[in-house]
C-alpha positions as CSV (number, residue, x, y, z in Angstrom):
1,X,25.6,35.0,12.4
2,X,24.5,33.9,8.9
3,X,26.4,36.1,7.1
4,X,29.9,34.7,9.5
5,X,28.5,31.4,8.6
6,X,28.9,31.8,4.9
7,X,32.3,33.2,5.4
8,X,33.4,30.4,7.4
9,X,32.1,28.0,4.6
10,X,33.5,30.2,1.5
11,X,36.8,29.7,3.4
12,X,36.4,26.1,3.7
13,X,35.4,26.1,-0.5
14,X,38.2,27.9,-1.1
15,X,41.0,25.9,0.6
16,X,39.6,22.6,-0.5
17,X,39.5,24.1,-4.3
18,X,43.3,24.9,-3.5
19,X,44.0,21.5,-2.7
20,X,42.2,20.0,-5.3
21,X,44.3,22.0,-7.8
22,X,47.8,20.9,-5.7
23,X,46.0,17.1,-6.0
24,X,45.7,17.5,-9.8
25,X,49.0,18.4,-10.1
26,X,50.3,15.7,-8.0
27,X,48.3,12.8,-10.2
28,X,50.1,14.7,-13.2
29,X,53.7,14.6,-11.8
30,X,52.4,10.6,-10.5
31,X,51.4,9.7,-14.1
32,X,54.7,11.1,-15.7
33,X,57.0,9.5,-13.8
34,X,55.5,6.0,-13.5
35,X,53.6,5.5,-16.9
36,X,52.3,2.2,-18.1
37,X,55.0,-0.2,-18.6
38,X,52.6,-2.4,-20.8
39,X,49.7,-2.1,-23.2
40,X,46.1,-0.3,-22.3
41,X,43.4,-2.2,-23.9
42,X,39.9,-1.7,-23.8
43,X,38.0,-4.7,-22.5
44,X,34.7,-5.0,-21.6
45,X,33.8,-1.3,-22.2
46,X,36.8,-0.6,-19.8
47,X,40.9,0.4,-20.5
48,X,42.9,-1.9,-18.6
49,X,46.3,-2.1,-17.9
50,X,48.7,-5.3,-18.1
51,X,52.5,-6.6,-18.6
52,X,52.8,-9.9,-20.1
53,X,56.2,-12.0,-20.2
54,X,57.3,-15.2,-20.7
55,X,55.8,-18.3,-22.1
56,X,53.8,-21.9,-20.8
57,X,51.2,-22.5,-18.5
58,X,49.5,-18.7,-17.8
59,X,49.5,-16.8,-14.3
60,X,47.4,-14.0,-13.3
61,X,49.4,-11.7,-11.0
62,X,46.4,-9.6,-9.5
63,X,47.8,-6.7,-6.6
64,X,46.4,-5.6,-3.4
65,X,44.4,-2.5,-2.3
66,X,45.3,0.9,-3.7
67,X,48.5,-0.9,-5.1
68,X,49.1,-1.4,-8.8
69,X,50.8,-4.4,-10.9
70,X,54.3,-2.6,-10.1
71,X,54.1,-4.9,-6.9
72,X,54.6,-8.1,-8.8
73,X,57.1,-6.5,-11.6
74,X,59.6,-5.4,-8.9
75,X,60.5,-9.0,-8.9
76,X,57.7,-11.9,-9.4
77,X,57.4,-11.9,-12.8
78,X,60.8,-11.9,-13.9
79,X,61.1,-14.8,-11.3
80,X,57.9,-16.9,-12.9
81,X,58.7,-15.8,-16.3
82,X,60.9,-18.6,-17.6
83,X,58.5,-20.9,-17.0
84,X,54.7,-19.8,-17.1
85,X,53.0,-16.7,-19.3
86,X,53.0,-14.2,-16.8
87,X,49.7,-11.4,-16.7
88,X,50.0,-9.1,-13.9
89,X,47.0,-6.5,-14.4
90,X,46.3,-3.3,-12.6
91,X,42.6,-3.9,-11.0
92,X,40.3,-1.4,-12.5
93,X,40.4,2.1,-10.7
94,X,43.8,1.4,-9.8
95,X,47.5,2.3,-11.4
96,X,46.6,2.9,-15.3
97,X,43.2,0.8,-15.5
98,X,39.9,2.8,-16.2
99,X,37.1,2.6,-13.0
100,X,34.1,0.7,-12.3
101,X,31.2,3.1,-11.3
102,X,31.4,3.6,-7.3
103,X,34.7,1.3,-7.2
104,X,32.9,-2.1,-8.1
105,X,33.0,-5.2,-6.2
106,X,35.1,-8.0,-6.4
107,X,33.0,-9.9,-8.6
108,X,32.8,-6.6,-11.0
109,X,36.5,-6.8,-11.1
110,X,37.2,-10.4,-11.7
111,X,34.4,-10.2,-15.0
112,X,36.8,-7.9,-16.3
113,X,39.7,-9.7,-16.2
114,X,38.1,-13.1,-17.4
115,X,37.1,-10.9,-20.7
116,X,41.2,-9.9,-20.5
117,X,42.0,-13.3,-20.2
118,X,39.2,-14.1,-23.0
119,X,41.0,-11.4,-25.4
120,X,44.6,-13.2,-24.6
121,X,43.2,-16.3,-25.9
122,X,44.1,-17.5,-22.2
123,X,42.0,-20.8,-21.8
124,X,43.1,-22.0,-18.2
125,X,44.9,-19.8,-15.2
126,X,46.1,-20.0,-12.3
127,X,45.2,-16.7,-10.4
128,X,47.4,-15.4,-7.6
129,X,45.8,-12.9,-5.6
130,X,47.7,-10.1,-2.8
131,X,45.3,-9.0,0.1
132,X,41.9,-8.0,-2.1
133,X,43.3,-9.1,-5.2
134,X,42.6,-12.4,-2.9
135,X,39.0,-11.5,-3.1
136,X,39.1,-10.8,-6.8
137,X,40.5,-14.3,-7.0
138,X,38.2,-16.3,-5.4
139,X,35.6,-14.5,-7.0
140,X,36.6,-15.3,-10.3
141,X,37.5,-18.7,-9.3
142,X,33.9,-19.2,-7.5
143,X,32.2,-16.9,-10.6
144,X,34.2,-17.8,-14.0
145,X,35.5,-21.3,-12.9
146,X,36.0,-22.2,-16.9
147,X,39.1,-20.2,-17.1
148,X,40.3,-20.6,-13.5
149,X,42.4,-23.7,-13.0
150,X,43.7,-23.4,-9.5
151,X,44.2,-20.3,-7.1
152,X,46.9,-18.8,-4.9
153,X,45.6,-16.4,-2.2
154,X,48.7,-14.7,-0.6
155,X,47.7,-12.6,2.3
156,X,44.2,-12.8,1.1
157,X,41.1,-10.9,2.3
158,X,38.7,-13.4,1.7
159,X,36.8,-13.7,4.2
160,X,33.8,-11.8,6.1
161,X,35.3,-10.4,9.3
162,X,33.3,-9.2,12.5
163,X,34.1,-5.5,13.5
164,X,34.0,-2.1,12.1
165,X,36.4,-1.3,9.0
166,X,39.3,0.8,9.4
167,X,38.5,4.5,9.7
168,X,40.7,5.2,6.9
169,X,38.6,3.6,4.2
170,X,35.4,4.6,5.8
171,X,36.5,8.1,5.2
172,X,38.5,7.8,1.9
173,X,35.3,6.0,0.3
174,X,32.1,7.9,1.6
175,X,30.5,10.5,-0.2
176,X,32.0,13.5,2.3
177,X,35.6,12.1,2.2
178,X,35.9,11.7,-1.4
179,X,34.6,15.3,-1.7
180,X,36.4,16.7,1.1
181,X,39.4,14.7,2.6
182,X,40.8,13.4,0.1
183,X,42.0,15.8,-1.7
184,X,43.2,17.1,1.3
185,X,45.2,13.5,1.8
186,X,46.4,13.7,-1.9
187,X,48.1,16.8,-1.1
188,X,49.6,16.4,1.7
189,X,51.0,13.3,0.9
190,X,54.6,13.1,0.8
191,X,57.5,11.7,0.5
192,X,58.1,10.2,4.8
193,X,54.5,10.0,4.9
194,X,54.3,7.8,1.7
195,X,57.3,5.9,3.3
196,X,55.8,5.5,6.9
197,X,53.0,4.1,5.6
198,X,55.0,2.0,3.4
199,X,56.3,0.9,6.2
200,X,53.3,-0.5,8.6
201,X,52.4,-2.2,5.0
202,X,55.6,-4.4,5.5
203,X,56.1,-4.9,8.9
204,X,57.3,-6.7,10.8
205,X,59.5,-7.2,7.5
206,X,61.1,-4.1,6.0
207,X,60.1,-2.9,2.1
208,X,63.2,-4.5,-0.2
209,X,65.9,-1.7,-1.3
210,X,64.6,-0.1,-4.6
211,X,60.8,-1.2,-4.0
212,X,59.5,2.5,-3.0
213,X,61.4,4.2,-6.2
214,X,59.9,1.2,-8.4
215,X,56.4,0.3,-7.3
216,X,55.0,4.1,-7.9
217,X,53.4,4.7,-4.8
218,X,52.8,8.8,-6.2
219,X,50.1,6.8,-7.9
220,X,48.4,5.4,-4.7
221,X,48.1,8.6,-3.1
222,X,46.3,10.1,-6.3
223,X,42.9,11.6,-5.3
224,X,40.9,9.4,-7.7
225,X,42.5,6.2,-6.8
226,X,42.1,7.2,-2.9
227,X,38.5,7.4,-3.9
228,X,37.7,4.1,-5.9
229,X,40.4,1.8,-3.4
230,X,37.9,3.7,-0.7
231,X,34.9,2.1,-2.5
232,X,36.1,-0.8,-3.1
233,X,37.3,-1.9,0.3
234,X,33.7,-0.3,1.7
235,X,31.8,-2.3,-0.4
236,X,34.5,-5.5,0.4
237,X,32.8,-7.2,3.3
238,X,29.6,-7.4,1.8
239,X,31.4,-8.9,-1.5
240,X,32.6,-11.4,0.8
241,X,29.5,-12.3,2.7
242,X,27.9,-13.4,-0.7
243,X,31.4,-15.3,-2.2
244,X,32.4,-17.4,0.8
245,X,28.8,-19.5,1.1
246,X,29.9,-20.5,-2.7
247,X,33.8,-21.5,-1.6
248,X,32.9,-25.4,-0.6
249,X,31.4,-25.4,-4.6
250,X,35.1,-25.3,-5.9
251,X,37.0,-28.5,-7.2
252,X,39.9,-26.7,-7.9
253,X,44.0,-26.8,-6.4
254,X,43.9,-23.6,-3.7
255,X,46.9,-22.7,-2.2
256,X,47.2,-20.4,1.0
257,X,50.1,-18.6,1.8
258,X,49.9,-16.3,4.6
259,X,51.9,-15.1,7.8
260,X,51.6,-15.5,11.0
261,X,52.6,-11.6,11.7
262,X,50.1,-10.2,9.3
263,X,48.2,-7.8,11.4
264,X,46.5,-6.0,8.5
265,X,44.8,-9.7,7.4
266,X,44.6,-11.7,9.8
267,X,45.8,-15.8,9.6
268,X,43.1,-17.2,12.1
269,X,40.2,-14.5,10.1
270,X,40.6,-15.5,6.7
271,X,43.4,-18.0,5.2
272,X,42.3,-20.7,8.3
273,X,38.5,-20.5,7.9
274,X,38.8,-20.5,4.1
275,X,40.7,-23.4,4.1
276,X,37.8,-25.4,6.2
277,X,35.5,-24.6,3.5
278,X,37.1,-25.6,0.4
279,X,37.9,-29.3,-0.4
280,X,41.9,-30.1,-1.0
281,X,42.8,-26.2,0.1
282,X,46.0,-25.9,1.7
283,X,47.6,-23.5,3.6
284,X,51.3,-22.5,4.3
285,X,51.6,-20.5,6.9
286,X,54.7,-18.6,7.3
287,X,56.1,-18.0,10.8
288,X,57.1,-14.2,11.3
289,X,56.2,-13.0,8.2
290,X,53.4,-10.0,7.8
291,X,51.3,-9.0,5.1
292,X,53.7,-9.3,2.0
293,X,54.6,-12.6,1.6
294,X,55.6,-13.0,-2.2
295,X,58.4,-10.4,-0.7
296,X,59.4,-11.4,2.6
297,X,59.9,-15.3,1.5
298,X,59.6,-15.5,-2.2
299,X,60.5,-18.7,-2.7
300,X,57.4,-19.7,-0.7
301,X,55.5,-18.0,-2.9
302,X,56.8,-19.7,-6.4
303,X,56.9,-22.9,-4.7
304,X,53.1,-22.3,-4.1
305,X,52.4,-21.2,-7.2
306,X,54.2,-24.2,-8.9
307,X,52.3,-26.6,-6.8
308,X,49.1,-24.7,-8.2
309,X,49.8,-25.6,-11.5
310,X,51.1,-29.0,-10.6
311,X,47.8,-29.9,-9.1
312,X,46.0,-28.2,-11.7
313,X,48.1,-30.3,-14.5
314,X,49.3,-27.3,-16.0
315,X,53.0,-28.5,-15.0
């Protein structure tokens, strides 16, 4: 029996080392073909990767889970750039940015991007946040108000939910998964599995024509940014049951955009119940629209972002 045992589990060894070659060469062929499109600095003891454009008031561009800053260069910031100093960053573990140690939090994120923002000689922001670049947001807003001036949460997880996570993170960001299944995942990602997921992402909106060849999505599926976006979300509702007690603390403009549709954040679990806690928060909800707002109505979005900056008298 023993000796079958070990055979069984030399098998198992072996096939998982085989996949984690085929997932090394997949983040190699991922890292050549979408390469940073901006500088790498080192900030805070960490490399982090941004694009920078335009000129005026600044805006922080800050992406979503297991996405990377691609999301806001397929369009937003050549949209916001004649007007404001556009930073769109790649959260740390994510894209072309160097990790925090077991994914980091929310709060660990949003320290490193004030000490960007602190080495861009930026003074005053407003920071727009996508889904957990929401949280990252608010906790730099709630944690580093100097440099935050107002904040627009689009789609934003920002609030503690009740329920289990999705199964999907629980297994991309535990011990077991990172070691076994995701390599496994990396692997066998392709190209209609990449674009199905793409897909749920969007709906009930369709990606834009171009957006899967631009945003790099070879980069999401890499085994170590499965593992740290795993972490991260893991370790997100926690992050969130310390940040939102501190949310009626902030004096500064908050705009909300979210849709109705968004099945993957919910309206009524986070954007609603956020706004009740901050003073002067607003909220714009968007009939119809899922969980990518700054693409399904983008003019929503800048309008949102101009009001920001209105109210913050940045405009």
């Amino acid at each position: 029996m023993l000796p079958k045992m070990l055979l069984t589990l030399a098998g198992v060894a072996a096939l998982v080392a085989i996949l984690a070659g085929c997932s090394a060469s997949q983040k190699r062929s991922a890292e050549a073909a979408y390469p940073p499109v901006g500088p790498v600095v080192e900030v805070a003891g960490k490399r982090v990767h941004y694009v920078e454009a335009g000129q005026g008031p600044a805006v922080f561009l800050i992406h979503g889970a297991g996405g990377n800053l691609r999301d806001f260069t397929f369009r937003m910031v050549d949209e916001l750039k004649g007007r404001y100093r556009v930073i769109a960053v790649d959260r740390p573990g994510l894209g072309h940015s160097e990790a925090i140690a077991g994914g980091g939090t929310p709060q660990q994120q949003a320290a490193i991007l004030d000490a960007l923002a602190a080495k861009l000689g930026v003074r005053r922001a407003v920071v727009v946040g996508h889904s957990y670049g929401g949280a990252v947001a608010m906790a730099w807003a709630v944690e580093h108000p100097e440099r935050v001036a107002a904040v627009v949460s689009l789609a934003g997880a920002t609030m503690p939910w009740e329920g289990p996570l999705d199964g999907f993170y629980t297994l991309t960001g535990s011990p077991a998964g990172r070691t076994f299944a995701v390599p496994v995942i990396s692997a066998l990602a392709s190209e209609s599995r990449i674009e199905s997921a793409l897909a749920d992402i969007f709906k009930p909106q369709r990606p834009p024509r171009g957006y899967l060849e631009h945003v790099g999505a070879p980069l999401t599926v890499r085994a170590s940014s499965l593992r740290n976006n795993g972490q991260q979300v893991l370790k997100l509702k926690a992050a969130l049951q310390q940040l939102s007690p501190r949310y009626p603390s902030l004096r500064i403009p908050v705009e909300i955009l979210h849709g109705t549709a968004d099945t993957t954040v919910g309206i009524d679990i986070h954007a609603r119940p956020m706004a009740a806690l901050i003073p002067g928060a607003r909220v714009t909800a968007l009939p119809g629209v899922g969980h990518m707002p700054h693409h399904a109505n983008p003019q929503a979005t800048l309008a949102a972002i101009d009001r920001a900056a209105a109210r913050a008298g940045l405009r």
